[in-house]
TORPA-4810 file (N, C-alpha, C, O; in nm, 3 decimals):
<nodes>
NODE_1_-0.891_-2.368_1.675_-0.872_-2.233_1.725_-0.969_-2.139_1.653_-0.989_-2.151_1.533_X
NODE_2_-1.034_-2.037_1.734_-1.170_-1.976_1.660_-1.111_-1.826_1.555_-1.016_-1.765_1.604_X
NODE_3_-1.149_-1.790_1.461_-1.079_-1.677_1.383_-1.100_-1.557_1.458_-1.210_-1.523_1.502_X
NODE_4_-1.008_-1.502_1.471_-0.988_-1.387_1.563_-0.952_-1.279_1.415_-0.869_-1.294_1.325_X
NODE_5_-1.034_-1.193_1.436_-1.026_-1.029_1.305_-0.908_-0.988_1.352_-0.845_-0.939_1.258_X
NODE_6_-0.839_-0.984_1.465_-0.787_-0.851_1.540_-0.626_-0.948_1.496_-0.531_-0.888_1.446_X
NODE_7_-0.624_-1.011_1.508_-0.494_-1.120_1.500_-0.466_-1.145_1.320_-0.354_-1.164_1.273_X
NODE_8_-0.578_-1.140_1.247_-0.572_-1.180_1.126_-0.538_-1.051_1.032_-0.440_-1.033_0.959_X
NODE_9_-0.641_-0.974_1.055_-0.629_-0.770_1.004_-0.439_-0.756_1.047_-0.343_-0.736_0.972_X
NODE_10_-0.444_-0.776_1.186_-0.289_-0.757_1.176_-0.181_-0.817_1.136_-0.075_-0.763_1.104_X
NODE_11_-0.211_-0.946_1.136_-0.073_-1.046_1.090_-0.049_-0.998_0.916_0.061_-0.982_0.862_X
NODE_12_-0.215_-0.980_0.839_-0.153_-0.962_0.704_-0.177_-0.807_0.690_-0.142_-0.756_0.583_X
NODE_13_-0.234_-0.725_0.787_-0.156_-0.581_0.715_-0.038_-0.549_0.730_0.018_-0.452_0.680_X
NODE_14_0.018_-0.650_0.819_0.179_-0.599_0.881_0.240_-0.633_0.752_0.292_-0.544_0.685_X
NODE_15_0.238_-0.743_0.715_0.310_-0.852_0.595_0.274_-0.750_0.465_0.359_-0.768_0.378_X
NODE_16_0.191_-0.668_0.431_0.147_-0.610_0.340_0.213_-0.417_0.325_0.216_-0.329_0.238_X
NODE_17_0.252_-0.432_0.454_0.297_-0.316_0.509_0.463_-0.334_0.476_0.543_-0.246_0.445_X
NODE_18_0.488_-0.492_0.497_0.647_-0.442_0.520_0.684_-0.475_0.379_0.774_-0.422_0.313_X
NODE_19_0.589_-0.584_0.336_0.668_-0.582_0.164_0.637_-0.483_0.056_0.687_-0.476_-0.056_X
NODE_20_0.518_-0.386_0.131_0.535_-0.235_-0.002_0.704_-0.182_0.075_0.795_-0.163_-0.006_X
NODE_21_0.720_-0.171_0.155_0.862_-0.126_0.224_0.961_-0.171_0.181_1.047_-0.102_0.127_X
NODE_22_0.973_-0.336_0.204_1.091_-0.410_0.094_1.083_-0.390_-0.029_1.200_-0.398_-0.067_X
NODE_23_1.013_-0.368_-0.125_1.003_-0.326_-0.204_1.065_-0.153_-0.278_1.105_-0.124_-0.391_X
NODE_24_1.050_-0.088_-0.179_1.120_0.031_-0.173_1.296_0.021_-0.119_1.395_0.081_-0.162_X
NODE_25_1.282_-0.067_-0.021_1.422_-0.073_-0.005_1.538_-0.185_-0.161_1.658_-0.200_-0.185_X
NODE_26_1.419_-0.228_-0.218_1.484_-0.328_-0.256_1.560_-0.225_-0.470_1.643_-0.243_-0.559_X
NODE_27_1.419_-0.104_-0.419_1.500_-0.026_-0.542_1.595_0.067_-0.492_1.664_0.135_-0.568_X
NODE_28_1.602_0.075_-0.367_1.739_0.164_-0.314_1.848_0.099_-0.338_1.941_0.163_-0.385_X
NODE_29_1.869_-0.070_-0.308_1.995_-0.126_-0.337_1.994_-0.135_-0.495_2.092_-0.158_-0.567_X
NODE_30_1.906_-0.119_-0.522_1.925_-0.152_-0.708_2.028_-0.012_-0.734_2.120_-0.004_-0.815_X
NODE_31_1.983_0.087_-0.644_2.054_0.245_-0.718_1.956_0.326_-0.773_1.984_0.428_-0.837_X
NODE_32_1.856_0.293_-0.757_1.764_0.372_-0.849_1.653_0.493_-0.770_1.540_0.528_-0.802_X
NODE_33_1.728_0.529_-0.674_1.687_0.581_-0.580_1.806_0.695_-0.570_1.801_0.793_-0.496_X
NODE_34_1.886_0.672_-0.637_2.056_0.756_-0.641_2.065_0.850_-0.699_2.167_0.918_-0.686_X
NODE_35_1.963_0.890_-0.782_1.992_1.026_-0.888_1.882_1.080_-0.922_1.781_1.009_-0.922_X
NODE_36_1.871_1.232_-0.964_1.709_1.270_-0.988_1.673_1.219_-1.087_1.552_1.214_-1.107_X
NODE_37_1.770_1.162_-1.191_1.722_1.121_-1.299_1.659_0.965_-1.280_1.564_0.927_-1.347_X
NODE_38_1.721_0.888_-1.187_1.661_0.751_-1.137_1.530_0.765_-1.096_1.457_0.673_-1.134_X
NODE_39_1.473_0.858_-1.024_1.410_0.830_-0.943_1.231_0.787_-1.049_1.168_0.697_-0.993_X
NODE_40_1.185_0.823_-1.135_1.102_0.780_-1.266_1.125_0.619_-1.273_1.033_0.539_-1.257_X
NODE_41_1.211_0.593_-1.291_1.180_0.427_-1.295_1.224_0.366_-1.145_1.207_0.244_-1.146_X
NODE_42_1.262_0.401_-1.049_1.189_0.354_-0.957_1.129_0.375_-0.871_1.131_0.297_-0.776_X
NODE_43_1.069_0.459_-0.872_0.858_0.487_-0.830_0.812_0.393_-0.924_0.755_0.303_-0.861_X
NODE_44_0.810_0.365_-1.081_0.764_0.283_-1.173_0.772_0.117_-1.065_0.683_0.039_-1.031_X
NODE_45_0.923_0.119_-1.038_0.914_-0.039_-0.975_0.820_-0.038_-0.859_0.739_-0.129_-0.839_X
NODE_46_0.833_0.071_-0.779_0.813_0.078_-0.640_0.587_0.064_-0.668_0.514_0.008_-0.585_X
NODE_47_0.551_0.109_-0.757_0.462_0.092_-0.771_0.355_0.000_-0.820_0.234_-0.005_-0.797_X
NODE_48_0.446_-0.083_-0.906_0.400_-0.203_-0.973_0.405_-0.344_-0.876_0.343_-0.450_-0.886_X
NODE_49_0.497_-0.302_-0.789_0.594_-0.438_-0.614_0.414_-0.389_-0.566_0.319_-0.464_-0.589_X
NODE_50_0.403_-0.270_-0.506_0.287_-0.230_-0.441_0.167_-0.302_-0.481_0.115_-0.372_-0.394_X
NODE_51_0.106_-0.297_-0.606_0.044_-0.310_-0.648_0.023_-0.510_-0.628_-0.080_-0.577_-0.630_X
NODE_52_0.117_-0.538_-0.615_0.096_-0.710_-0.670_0.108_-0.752_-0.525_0.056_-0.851_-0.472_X
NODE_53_0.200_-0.644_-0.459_0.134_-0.715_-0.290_0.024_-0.694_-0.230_-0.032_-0.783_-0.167_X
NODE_54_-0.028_-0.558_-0.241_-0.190_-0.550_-0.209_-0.254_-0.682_-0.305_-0.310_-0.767_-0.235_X
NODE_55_-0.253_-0.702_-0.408_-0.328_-0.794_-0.468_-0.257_-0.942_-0.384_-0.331_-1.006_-0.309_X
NODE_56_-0.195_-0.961_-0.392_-0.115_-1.132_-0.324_-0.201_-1.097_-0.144_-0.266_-1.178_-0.078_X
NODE_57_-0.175_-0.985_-0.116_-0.221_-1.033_0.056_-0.347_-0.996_0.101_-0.390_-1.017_0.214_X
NODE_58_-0.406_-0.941_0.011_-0.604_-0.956_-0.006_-0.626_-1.080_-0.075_-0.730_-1.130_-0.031_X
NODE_59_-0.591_-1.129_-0.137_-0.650_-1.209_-0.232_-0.588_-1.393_-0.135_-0.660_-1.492_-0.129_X
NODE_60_-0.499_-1.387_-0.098_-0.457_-1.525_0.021_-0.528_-1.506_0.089_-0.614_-1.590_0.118_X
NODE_61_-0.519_-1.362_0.154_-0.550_-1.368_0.335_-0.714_-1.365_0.328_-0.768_-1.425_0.422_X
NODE_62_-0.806_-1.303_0.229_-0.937_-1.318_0.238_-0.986_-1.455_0.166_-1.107_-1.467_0.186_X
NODE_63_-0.945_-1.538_0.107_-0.908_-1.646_0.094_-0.884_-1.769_0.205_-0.964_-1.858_0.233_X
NODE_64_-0.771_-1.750_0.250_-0.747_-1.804_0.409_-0.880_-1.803_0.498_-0.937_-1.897_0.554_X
NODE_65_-0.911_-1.662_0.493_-1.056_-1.620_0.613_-1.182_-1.686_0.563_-1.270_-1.717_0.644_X
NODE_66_-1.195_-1.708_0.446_-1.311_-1.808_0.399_-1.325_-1.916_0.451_-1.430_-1.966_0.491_X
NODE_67_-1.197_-1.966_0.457_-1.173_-2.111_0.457_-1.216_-2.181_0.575_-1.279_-2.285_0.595_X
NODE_68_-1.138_-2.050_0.681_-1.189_-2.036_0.790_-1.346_-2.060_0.872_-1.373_-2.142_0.960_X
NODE_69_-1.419_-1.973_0.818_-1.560_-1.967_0.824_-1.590_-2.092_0.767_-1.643_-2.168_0.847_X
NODE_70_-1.572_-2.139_0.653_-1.697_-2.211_0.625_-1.624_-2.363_0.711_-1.691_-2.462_0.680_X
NODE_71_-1.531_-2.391_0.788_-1.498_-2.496_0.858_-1.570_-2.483_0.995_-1.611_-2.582_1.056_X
NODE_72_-1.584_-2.347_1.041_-1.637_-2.316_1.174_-1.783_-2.322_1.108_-1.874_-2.317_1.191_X
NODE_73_-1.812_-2.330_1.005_-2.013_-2.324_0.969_-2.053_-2.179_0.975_-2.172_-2.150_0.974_X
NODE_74_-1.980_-2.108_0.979_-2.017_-1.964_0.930_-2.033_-1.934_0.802_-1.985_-2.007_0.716_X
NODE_75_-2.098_-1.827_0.772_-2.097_-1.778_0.596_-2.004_-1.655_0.636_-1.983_-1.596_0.742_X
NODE_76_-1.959_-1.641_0.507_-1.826_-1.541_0.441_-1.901_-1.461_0.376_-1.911_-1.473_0.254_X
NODE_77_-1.970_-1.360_0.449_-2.077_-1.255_0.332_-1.926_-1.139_0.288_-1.804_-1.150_0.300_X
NODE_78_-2.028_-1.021_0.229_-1.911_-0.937_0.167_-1.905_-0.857_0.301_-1.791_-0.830_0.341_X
NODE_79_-1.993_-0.822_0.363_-1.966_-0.727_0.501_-1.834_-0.809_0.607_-1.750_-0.764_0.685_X
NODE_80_-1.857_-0.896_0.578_-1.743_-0.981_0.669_-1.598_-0.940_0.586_-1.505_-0.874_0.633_X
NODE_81_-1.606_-0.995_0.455_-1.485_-0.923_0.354_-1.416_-0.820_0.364_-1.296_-0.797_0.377_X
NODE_82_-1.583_-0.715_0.349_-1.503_-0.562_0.363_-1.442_-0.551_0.488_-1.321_-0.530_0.494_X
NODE_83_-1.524_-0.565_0.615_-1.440_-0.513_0.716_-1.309_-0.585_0.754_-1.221_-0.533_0.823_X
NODE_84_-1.306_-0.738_0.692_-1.144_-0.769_0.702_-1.044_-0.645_0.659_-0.962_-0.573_0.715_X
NODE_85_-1.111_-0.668_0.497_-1.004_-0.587_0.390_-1.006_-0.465_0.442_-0.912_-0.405_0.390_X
NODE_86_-1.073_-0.381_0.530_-1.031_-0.237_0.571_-0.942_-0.258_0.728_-0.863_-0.182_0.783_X
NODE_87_-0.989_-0.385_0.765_-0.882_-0.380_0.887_-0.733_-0.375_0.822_-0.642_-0.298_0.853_X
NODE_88_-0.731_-0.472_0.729_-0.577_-0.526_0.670_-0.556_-0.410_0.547_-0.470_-0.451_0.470_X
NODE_89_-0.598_-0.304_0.514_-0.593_-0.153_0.469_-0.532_-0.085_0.564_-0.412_-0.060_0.552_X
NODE_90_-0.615_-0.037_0.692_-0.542_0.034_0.772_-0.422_-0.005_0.836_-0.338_0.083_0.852_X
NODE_91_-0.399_-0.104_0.871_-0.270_-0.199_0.952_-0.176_-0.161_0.811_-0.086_-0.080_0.830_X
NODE_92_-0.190_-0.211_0.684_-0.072_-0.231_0.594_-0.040_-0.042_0.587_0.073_0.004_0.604_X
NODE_93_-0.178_0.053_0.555_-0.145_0.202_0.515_-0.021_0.237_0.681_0.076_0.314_0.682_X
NODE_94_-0.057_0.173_0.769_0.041_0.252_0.907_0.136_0.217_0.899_0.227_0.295_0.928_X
NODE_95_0.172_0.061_0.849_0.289_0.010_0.880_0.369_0.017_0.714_0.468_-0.054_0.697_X
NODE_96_0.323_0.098_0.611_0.399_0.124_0.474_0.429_0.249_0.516_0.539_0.285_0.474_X
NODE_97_0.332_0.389_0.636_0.388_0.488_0.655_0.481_0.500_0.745_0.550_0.602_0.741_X
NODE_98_0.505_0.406_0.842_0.613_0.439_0.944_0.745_0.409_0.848_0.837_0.491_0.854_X
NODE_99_0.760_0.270_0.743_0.861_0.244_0.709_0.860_0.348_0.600_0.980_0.369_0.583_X
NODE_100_0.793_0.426_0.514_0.824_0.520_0.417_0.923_0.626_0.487_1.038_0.655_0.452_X
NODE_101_0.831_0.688_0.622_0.906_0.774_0.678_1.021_0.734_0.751_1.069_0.840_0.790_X
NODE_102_1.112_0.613_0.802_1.182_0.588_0.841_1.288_0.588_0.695_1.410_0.605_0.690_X
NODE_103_1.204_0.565_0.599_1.310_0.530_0.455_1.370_0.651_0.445_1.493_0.661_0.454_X
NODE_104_1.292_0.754_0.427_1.326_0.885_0.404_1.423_0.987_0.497_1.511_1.063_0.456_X
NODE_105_1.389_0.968_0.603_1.417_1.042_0.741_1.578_0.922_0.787_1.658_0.983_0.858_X
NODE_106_1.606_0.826_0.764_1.703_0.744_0.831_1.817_0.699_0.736_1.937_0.727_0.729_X
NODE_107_1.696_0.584_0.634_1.796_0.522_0.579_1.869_0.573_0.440_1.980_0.547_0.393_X
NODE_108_1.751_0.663_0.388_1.836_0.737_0.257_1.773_0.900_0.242_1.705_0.955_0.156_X
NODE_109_1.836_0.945_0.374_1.740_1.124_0.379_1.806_1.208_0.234_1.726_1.285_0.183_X
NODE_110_1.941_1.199_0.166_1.942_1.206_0.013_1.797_1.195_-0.049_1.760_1.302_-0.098_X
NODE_111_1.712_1.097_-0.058_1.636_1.083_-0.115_1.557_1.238_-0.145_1.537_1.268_-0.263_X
NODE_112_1.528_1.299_-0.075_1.456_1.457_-0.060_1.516_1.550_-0.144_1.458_1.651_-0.184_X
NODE_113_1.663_1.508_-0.181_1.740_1.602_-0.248_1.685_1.561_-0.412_1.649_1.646_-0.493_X
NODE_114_1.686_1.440_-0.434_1.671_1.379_-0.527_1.564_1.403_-0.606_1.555_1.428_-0.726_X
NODE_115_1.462_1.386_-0.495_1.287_1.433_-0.547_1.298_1.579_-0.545_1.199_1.639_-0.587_X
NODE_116_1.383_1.640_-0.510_1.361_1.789_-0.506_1.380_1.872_-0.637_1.310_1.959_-0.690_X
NODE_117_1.558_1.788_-0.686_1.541_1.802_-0.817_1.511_1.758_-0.950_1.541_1.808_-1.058_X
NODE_118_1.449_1.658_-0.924_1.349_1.612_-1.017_1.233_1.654_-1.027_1.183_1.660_-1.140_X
NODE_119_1.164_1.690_-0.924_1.020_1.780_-0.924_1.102_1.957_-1.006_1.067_1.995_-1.118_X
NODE_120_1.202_2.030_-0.924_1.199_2.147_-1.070_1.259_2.096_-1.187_1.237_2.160_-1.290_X
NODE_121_1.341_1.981_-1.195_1.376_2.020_-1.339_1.258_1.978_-1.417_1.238_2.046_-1.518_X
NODE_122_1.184_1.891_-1.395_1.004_1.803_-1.442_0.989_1.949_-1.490_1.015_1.989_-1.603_X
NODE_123_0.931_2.040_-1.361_0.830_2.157_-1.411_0.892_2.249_-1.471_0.817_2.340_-1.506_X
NODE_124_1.017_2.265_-1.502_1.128_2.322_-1.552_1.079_2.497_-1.484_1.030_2.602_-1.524_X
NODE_125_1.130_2.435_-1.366_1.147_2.582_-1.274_1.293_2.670_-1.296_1.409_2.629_-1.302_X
NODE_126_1.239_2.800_-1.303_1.393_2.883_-1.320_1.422_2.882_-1.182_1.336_2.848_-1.100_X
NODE_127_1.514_2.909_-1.154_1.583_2.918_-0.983_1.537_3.013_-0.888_1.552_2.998_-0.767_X
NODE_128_1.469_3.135_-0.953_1.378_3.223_-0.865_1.241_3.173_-0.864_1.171_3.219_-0.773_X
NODE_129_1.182_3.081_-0.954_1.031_3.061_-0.889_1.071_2.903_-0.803_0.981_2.876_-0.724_X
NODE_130_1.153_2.829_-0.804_1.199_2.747_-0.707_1.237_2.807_-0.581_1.225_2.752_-0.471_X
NODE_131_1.275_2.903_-0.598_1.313_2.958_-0.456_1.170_2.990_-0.371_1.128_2.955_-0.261_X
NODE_132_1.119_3.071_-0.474_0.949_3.147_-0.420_0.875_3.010_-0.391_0.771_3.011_-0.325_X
NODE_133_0.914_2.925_-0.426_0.796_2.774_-0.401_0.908_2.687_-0.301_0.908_2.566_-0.324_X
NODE_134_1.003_2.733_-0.195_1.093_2.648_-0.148_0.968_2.586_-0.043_0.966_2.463_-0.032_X
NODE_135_0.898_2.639_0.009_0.854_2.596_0.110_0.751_2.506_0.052_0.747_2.406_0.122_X
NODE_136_0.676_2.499_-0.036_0.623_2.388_-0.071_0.658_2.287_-0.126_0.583_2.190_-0.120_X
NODE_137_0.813_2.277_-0.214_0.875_2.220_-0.208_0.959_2.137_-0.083_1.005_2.027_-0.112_X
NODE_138_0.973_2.180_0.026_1.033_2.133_0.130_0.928_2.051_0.172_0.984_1.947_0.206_X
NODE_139_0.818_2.040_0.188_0.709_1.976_0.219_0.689_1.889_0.141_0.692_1.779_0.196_X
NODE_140_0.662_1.885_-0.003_0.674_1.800_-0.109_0.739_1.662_-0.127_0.701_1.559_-0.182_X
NODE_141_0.885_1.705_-0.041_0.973_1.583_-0.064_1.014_1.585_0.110_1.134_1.596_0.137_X
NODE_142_0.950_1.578_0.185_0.960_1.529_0.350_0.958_1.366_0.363_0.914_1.285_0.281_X
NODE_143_1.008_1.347_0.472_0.962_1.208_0.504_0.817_1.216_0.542_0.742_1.126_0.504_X
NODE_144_0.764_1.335_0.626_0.603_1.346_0.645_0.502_1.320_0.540_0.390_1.269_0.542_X
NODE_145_0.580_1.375_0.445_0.441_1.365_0.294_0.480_1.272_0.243_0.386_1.204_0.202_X
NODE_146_0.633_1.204_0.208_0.625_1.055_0.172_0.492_0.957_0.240_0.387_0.927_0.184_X
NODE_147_0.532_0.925_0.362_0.470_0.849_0.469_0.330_0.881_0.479_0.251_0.797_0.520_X
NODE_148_0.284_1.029_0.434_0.126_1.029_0.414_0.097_0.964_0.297_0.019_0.869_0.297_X
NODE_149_0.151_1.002_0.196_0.151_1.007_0.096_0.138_0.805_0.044_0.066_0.741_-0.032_X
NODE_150_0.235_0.778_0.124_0.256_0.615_0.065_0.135_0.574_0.115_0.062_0.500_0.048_X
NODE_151_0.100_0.620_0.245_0.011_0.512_0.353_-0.114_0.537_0.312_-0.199_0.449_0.299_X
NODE_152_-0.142_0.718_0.279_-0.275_0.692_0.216_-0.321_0.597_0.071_-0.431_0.551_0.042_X
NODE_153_-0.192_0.591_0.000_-0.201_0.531_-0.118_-0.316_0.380_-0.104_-0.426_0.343_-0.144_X
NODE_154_-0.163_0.317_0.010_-0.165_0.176_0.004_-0.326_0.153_0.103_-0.387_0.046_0.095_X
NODE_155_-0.381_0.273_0.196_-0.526_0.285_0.245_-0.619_0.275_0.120_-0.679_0.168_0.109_X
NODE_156_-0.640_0.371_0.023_-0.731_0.345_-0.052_-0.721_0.241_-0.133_-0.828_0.180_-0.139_X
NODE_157_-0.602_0.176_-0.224_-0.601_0.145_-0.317_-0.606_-0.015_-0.279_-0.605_-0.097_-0.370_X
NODE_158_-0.613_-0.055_-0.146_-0.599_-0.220_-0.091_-0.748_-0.223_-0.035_-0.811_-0.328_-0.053_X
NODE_159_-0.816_-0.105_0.038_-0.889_-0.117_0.058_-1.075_-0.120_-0.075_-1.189_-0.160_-0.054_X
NODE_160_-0.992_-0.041_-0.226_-1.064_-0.080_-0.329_-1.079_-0.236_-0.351_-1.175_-0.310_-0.370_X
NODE_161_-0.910_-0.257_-0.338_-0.877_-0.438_-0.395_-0.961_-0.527_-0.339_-1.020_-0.615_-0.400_X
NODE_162_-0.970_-0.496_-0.177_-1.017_-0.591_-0.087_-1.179_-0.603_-0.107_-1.238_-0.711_-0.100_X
NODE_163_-1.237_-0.490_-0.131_-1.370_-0.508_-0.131_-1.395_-0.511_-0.260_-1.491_-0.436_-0.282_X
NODE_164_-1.372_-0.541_-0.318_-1.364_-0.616_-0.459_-1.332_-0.762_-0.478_-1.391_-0.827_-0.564_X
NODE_165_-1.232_-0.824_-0.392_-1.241_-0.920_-0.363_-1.356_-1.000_-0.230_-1.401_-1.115_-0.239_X
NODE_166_-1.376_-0.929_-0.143_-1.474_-0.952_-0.102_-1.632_-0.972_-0.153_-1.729_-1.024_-0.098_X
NODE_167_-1.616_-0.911_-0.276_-1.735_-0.924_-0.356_-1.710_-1.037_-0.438_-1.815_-1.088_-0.479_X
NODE_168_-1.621_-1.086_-0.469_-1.592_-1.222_-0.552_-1.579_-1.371_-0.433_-1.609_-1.485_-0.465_X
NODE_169_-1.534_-1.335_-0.316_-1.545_-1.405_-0.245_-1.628_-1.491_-0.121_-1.606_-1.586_-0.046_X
NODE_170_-1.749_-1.382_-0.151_-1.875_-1.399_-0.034_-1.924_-1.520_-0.085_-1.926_-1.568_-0.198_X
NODE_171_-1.968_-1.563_0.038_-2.078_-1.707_-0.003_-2.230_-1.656_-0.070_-2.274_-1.551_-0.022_X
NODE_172_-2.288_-1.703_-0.146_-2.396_-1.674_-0.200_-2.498_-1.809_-0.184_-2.473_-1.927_-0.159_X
NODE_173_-2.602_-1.749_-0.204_-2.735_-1.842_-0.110_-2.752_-1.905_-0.227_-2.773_-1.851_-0.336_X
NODE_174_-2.741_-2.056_-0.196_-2.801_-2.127_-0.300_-2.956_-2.142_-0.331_-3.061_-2.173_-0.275_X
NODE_175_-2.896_-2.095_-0.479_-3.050_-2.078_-0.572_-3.087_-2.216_-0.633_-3.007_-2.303_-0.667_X
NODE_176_-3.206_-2.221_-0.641_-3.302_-2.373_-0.668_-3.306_-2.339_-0.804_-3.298_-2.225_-0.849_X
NODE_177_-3.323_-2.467_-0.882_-3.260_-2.451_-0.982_-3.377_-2.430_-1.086_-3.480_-2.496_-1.077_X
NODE_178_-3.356_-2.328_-1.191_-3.510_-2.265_-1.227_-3.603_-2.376_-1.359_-3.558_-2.405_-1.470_X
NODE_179_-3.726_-2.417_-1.308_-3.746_-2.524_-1.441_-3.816_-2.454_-1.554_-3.901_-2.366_-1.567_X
NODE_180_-3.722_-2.554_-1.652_-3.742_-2.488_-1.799_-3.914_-2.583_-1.846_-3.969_-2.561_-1.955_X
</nodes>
């Protein structure tokens, strides 16, 4: 069967998409999503889960796509890499923002209350300049700016990983061997 980008970009940005998501859901059942004072260690979890799945599903799936190529007699340059790793960037950044904003907006809309007061008591706002900043505060802790907020994350920071791994993973032209 011949490697199809469009089938591959999506199968692992989806997979990359839903486990930064399980990952978030998985510190909501912990509780740590329950109090303003929780919420510091788990962004801590929620970010470190992130981090090791962008690395686990760039690092298989451009891996996998090598394997691919060099069975079909193709070379695996880094331009082939990058544009995997930005297909499977954008697919994982859409599908970590629909489930951020579904997290927020559905399954635990508390959550907004939570970040709300943890962002003034952090900046240790008196109750009249919280009030004067409600509206940027209301924005602050939305499901909209979560869901930008996550998706642009998991956009740049998979799409650094990937072409970084794409640079470790390209085929390179064999060099003749230099006489001493």
């Amino acid at each position: 069967m011949p490697f199809s980008a469009f089938w591959f970009t999506l199968r692992i940005g989806a997979l990359l998409g839903l486990l930064q998501v399980a990952a978030t859901l998985i510190v909501y059942a912990c509780g740590l999503h329950g109090s303003p004072a929780d919420l510091a260690a788990g962004h801590q979890f929620e970010s470190i889960a992130s981090f090791v799945s962008i690395m686990a599903c760039l690092s298989l799936g451009l891996r996998s796509a090598q394997r691919v190529f060099r069975q079909d007699g193709r070379a695996f340059g880094f331009g082939v890499g990058a544009r995997l790793a930005l297909g499977v960037s954008s697919i994982g950044g859409l599908f970590t923002a629909a489930g951020q904003y579904a997290y927020v907006a559905f399954v635990h809309p508390a959550y907004s209350d939570h970040l709300r007061a943890a962002l003034v008591a952090g900046a240790k706002l008196a109750p009249e300049q919280a009030e004067a900043s409600a509206h940027q505060l209301d924005f602050a802790t939305s499901a909209l700016f979560r869901a930008l907020s996550q998706g642009m994350s998991t956009l740049f920071f998979s799409l650094l990983i990937g072409c970084a791994y794409a640079f470790l993973f390209r085929d390179r032209p064999a060099t003749p061997p230099v006489p001493v």
